[in-house]
N, C-alpha and C positions, 0 to 999 in steps of 0.2 A: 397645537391645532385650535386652543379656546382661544388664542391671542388672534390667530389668522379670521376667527370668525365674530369676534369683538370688533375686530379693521374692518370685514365688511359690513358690519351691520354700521356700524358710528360713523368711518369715514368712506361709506359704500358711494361717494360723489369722487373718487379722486382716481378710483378702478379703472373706470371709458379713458380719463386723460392717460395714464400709463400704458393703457393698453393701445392707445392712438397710437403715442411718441415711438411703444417695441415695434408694433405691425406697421408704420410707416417705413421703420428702419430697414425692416426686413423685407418687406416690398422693393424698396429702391436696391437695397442689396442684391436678389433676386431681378430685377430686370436691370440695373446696371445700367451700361450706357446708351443703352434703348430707350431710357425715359427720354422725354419728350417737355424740355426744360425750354423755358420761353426765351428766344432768340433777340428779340426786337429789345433797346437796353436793356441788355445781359449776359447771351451768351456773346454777341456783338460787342459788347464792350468791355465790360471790368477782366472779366475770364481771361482773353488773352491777353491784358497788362499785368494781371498778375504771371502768366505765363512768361512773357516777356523779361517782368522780372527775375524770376527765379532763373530762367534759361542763361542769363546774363549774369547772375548774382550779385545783382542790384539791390536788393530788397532791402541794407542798410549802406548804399555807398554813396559818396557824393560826389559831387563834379562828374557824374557819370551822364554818360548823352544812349541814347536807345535807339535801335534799328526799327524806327515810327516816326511816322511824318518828317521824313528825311533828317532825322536827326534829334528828339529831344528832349531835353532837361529830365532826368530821371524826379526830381521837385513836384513834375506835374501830375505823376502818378499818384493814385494814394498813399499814406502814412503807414510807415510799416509800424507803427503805435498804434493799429485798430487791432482788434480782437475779429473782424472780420480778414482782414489781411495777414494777421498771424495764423489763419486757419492755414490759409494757402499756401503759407511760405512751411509751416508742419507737415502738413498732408498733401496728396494728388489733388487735380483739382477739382475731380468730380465727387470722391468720398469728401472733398473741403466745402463744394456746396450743399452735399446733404447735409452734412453738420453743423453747417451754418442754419438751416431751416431751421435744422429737430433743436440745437440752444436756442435759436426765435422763441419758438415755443416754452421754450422752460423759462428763459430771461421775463418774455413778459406774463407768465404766469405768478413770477416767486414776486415780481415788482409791485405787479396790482396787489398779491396778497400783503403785502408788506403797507401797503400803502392806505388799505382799506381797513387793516388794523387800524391802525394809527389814527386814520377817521376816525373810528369807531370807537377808541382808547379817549379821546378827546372830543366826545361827541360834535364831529364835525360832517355828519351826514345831513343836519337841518331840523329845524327845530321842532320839528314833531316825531323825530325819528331819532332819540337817544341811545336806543337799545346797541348793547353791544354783540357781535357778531358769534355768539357762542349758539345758537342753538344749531341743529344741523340742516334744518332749511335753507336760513338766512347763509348758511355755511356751502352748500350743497349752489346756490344761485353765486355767489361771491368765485367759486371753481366756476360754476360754469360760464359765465360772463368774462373772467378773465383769459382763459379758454378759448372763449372765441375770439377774441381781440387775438391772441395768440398766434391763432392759425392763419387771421387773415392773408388772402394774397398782397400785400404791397410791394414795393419795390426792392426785389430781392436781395441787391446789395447792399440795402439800408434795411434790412428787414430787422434786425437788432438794434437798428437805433429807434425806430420805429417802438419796439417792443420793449424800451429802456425809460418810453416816456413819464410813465406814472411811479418810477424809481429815484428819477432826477426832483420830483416833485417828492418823494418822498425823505430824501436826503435835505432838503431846504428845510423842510417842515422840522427835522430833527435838531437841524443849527440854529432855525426860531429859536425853538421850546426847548432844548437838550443840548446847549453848544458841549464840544469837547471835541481833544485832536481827534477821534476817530472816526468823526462825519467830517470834517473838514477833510482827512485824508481820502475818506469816501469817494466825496466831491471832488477831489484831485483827480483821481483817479478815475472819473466818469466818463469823463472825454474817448477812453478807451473803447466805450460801446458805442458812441457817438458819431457824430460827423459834422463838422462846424459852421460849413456853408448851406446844409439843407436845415440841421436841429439846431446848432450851439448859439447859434447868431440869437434867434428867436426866442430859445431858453432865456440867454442872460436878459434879453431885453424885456422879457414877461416876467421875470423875476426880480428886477429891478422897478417895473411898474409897482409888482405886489410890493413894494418894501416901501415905496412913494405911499400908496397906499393906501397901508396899516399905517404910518403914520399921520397920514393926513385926516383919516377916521376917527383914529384916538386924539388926536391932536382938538379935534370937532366934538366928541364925546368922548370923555373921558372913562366914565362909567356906564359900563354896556354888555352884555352878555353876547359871548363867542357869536361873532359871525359869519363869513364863509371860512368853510374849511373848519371852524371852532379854534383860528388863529387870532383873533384881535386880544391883546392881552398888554398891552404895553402904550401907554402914552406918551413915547419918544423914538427916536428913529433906531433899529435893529441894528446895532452896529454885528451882531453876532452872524445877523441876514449879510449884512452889507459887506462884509468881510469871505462868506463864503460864495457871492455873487466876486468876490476878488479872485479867491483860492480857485472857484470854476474858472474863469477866465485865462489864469495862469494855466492852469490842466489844459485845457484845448490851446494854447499859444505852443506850447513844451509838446503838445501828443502831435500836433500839426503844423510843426516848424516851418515845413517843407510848404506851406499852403501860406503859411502867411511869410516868407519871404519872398514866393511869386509878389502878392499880392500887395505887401507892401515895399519891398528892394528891389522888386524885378526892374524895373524900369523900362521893360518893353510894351509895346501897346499892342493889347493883347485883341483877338476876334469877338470881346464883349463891348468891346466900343464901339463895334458895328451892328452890334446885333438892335434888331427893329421887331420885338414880338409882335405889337401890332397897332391899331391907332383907332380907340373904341369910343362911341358918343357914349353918354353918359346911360341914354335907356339900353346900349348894348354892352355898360359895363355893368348894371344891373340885372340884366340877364343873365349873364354870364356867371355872374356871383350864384343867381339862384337858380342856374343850373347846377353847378358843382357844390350845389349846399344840399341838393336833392339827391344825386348822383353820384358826388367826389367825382377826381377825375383819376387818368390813368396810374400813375405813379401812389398813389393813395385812395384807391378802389375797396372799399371794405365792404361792401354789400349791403350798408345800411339801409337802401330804400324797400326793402324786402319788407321787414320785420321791424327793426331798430327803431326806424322814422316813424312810421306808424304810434310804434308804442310809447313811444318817447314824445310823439306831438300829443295824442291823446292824454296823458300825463300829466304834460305843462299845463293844458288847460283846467283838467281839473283840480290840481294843484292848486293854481293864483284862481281860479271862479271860487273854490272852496276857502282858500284867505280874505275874499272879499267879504263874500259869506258872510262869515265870521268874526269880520269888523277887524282881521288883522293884516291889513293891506301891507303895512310897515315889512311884518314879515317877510313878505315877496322879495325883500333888498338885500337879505340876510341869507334866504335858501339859496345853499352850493348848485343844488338842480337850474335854479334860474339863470346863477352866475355862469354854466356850462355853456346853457343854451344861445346867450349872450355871445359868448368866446363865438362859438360855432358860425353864427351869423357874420359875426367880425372880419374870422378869417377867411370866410366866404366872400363880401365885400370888399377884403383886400385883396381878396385873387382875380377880382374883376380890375380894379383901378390896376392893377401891373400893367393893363396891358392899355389903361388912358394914359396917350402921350404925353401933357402937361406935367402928369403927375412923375412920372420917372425922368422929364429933364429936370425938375427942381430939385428931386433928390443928387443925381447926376450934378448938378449946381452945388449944392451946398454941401455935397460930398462925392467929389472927383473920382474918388478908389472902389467907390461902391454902380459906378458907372456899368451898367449892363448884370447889375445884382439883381436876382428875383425874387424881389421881397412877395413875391404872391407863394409861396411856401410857407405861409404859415397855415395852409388845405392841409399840411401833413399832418398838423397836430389833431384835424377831426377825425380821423378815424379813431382815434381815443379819448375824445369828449362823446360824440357818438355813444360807443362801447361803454363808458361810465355813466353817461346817463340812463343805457339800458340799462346796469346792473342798480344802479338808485332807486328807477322806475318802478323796478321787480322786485328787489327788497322789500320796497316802503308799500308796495301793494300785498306784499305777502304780508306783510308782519300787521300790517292793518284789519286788514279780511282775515287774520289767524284770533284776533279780539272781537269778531262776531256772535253773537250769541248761537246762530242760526247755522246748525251743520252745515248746510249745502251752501252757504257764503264760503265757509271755510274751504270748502274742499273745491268749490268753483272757481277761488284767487289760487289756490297752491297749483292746481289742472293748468290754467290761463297761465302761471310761469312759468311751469314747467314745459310747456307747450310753444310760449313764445319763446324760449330759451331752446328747446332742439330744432325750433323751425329756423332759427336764426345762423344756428350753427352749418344747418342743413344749406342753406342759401350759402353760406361761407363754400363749402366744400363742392356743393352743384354750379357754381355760378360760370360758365364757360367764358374766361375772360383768357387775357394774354398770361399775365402772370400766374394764372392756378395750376402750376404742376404736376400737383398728384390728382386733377381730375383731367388734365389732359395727357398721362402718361396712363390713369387709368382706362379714356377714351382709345388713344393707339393701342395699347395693347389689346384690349378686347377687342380691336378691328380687325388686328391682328390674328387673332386668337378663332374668330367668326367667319372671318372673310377668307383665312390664307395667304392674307400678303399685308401689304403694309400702306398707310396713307399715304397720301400726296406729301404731307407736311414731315421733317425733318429731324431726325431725334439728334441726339446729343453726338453719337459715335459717327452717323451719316452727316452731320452737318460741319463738325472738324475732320473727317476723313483721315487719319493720321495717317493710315498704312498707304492708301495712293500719294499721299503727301510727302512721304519720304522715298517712297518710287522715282517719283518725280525729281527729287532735287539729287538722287543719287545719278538719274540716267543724265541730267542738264548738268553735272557737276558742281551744283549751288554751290558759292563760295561767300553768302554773303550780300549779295549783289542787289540793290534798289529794284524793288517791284510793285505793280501796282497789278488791284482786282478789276475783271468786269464780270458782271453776273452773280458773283458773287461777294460777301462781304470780305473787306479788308482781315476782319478778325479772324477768317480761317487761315488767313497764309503769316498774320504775325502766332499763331498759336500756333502754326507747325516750324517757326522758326527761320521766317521769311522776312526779312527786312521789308518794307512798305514806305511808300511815299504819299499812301493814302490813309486815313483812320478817322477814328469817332474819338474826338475830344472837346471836351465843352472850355478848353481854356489852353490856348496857344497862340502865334503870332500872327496879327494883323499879317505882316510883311509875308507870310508864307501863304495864308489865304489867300491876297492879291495875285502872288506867283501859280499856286493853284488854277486861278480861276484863267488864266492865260490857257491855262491846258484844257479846261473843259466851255471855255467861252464859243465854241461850235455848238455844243450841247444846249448850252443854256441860250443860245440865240434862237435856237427852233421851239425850243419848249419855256414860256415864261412864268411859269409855276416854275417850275425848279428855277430860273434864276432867281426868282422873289425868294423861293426855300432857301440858295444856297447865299445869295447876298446878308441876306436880313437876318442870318442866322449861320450857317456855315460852319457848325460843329460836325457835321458829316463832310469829312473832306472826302468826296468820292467820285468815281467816271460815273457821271451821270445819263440816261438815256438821252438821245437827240428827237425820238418820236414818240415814246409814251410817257406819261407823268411819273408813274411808280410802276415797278415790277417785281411780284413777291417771292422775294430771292428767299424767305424761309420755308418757302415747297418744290420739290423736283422738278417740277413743271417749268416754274419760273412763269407763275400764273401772270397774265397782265400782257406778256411782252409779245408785239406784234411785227418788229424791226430786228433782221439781224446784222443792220448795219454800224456802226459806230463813229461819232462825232469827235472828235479830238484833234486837237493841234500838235501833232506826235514833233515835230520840233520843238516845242517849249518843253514836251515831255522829256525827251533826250538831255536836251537840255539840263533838266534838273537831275541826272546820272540814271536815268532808268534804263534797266538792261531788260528785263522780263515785261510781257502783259499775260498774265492768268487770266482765261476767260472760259465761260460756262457753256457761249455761246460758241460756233464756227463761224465769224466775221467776217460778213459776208462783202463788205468794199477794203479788205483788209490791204489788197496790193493799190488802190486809191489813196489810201493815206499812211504808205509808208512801214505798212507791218510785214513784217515774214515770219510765217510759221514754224517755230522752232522744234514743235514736237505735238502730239497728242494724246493724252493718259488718259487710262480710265481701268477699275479694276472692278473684279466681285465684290468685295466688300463696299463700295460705294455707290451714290446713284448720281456721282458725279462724270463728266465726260469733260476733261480739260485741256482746253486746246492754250498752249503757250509760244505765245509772240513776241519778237524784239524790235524795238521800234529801228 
């Protein structure tokens, strides 16, 4: 019992986090597959290719072709070498995304702590800020800041890689200062929580900067006291660095075989040569940057402008006005805090220039294979320069105001952390966005729970419908047979085990998107948004509407839609062996182009109503 109350009295900061991670658990246990998990890239997309796989047992074979987009490459799927994909291929799929979430949280909790050691161990927090992190303030702010990075909503199926970022940084720092096999295998092994095309690319190339560098600093001064990071220690090039910037590279070649022999043996020209994000004057790619440096954008949403920005602009300034002060401007070039700030802006500014055209045909030019690559993803790395900067911010003001003479200083900086550190978390968790799960599974349910019924908006069990799903294919005698959705998304008929000639993939053939568009070139003739959508981009291969722009297939409603008629060139469709059309809707010129009613399903368990047709 003296030990349990020694725990809470010394590490009484680490309680709230385990008590999150159990009652999270048990919550989603408890409502199951009535949460209310975000649809739009997610349940739409990765969910049923891993489904696909497993169904198949694909998950390590090769030469295998997939019942998606008429046909393909099981290559283009993800790596069964993630720790995300190994969730899915162990576990169901819904117990394998809650578990994916609840490791998010732990993954970037144990990294930051490991990482901020390590600062701290080699004073690399800034030069006014040596102290090491043992007291339980500084200890108590260090949990909670990583914590919140933790939990942020980002992009679910990268939520681990996301949350792996200040791990990777802390693994380099070790082959710096500590080479030996067991960071290098570390580093091998990284790649595993990773993902190559959104983080790895950007790692190696930031990590090969650092290594240019530190060389080129020492190289210029020799003799100099630790500067960012409390890294500079060497007046020659890191061959130790330089070596485990090899060993990473090899780990994600080996974990993402399958990605990089699309990408460099495929020799097909794939729908990223076409793709046209957009063509931006220079004050709208400045904009743009400094909107998403205030905001982030959707896939990397962390709710910095709440709290974080704020306390972190405020910060910076007194920081470098207090170095001027002081006659030590020099300093300014040396604080980790400034170098953050720096980063932040950068990749803010490169997420504008992705989308100036000059700048991606040159790339395009001088590197052919990187043709339709979106180098504007380096926006994923601020939600964790963000997050680090708060936790420096709040440290360096605690332990500052903890050396005042004057009680009420004291107790006014530790209130102001502790205060901007649950207001921050509190924004995390309140923020109604797409991706925040447990505060939109907590919204349904209470609606549920108030009202007596249920929202307009579609949970997890209503949005794949399994049981009308296998009604269906038992009464049709599914055998297999190419089909495509309307009304609703592709992903629920490949996740019930529906071969599709439609789907959501960000990397497949030219030559099939042109034959695509043959099928929906009625559609996209009436409505020219969607042709510029599906031209310029066309990772959504789907039956597009002919009279409204978009329609919100992730609510029962199917809010937006004002047409129940349908656009298509049902000969080019046949064409391509489609036997079925799944539709949400009752098609209303269906004998005008060619469709017959095959059947109409609908059950209690679902709030679907599906009428299916043969062309």
């Amino acid at each position: 019992m003296k030990g349990w109350k020694k725990f809470a009295s010394d590490k009484w900061y680490m309680i709230p986090v385990f008590l999150f991670l159990i009652g999270v658990g048990v919550f989603y246990a408890v409502i199951g597959q009535d949460s209310y998990l975000a649809i739009h890239d997610d349940l739409d997309l990765f969910i049923p290719q891993y489904r696909i796989l497993k169904a198949t047992g694909s998950f390590f074979s090769h030469n295998a072709e997939l019942p998606f987009l008429g046909g393909i490459s099981r290559d283009a799927f993800p790596s069964e070498f993630s720790l995300y994909s190994l969730l899915f291929f162990l576990l169901p799929d819904y117990p394998a995304y809650i578990v994916a979430y609840l490791l998010k949280v732990v993954i970037a909790l144990v990294s930051c702590l490991l990482l901020a050691d390590d600062m701290a161990k080699n004073k690399g927090f800034g030069p006014d800020f040596t102290e090491a992190l043992s007291g339980r303030g500084e200890r108590a702010i260090l949990w909670g800041c990583s914590f919140a990075y933790g939990i942020l909503n980002l992009f679910p199926a990268f939520g681990i890689a996301f949350a792996s970022i200040p791990l990777v940084i802390y693994l380099f720092r070790k082959v710096y200062r500590e080479p030996s096999p067991k960071w290098y295998v570390a580093l091998f092994f990284y790649p595993v929580v990773s993902y190559f095309s959104y983080f790895g690319l950007f790692i190696l190339f930031y990590a090969t900067l650092a290594c240019l560098a530190l060389w080129i600093g020492c190289r210029l001064k020799k003799s100099h006291p630790a500067g960012f990071g409390g890294l500079q220690k060497k007046a020659y090039l890191s061959w130790p660095l330089a070596l485990g910037i090899a060993v990473l590279s090899l780990g994600y070649i080996l974990c993402e075989y399958r990605l990089f022999g699309l990408f460099l043996l495929g020799g097909t020209e794939t729908i990223r040569s076409s793709m046209v994000p957009g063509a931006l004057s220079w004050s709208e790619v400045f904009h743009t940057g400094w909107y998403v440096w205030l905001y982030g954008m959707m896939h990397a949403n962390d709710a910095h402008q709440y709290v974080v920005l704020p306390v972190c602009a405020v910060f910076f300034l007194f920081l470098n006005i207090r170095y001027m002060v002081r006659g030590r401007a020099g300093d300014m070039f040396r604080d980790p805090y400034n170098l953050g700030f720096v980063l932040l802006i950068l990749n803010a500014l490169c997420y504008g220039l992705y989308y100036r055209e000059p700048v991606r045909n040159e790339i395009s030019v001088l590197v052919p294979h990187l043709t339709g690559w979106q180098f504007n993803r380096t926006i994923f790395f601020n939600p964790f320069l963000w997050y680090g900067l708060f936790f420096l911010a709040c440290c360096r003001v605690y332990v500052e105001t903890r050396k005042a003479e004057r009680d009420l200083i004291r107790k006014l900086g530790s209130a102001g952390v502790a205060v901007s550190i649950l207001l921050a978390v509190g924004a995390i968790l309140l923020q109604p966005m797409e991706f925040n799960d447990l505060y939109n599974t907590a919204a349904g349910t209470a609606y549920h729970i108030v009202r007596g019924g249920y929202s307009d908006n579609l949970n997890y069990r209503e949005f794949y419908s399994e049981e009308l799903f296998t009604q269906i294919k038992e009464e049709l005698g599914y055998d297999g047979e190419w089909s495509v959705a309307y009304g609703l998304y592709p992903a629920v008929l490949e996740y019930n085990g529906i071969a599709t000639l439609d789907g959501y993939l960000g990397y497949y053939g030219q030559e099939y998107k042109d034959r695509w568009r043959k099928v929906i070139a009625p559609a996209l003739d009436r409505v020219p948004e969607s042709a510029n959508y599906y031209d310029h981009w066309g990772a959504r291969c789907y039956l597009y509407w002919g009279t409204d722009v978009s329609v919100d297939m992730t609510t029962k409603s199917l809010r937006g839609l004002t047409d129940q008629d349908i656009y298509i060139d049902t000969g080019a469709l046949a064409d391509m062996g489609c036997k079925y059309l799944f539709s949400r809707i009752e098609i209303g010129n269906a004998d005008d182009v060619g469709l017959r009613l095959a059947g109409r399903f609908s059950s209690p368990d679902s709030p679907y109503e599906i009428y299916v047709y043969t062309p």
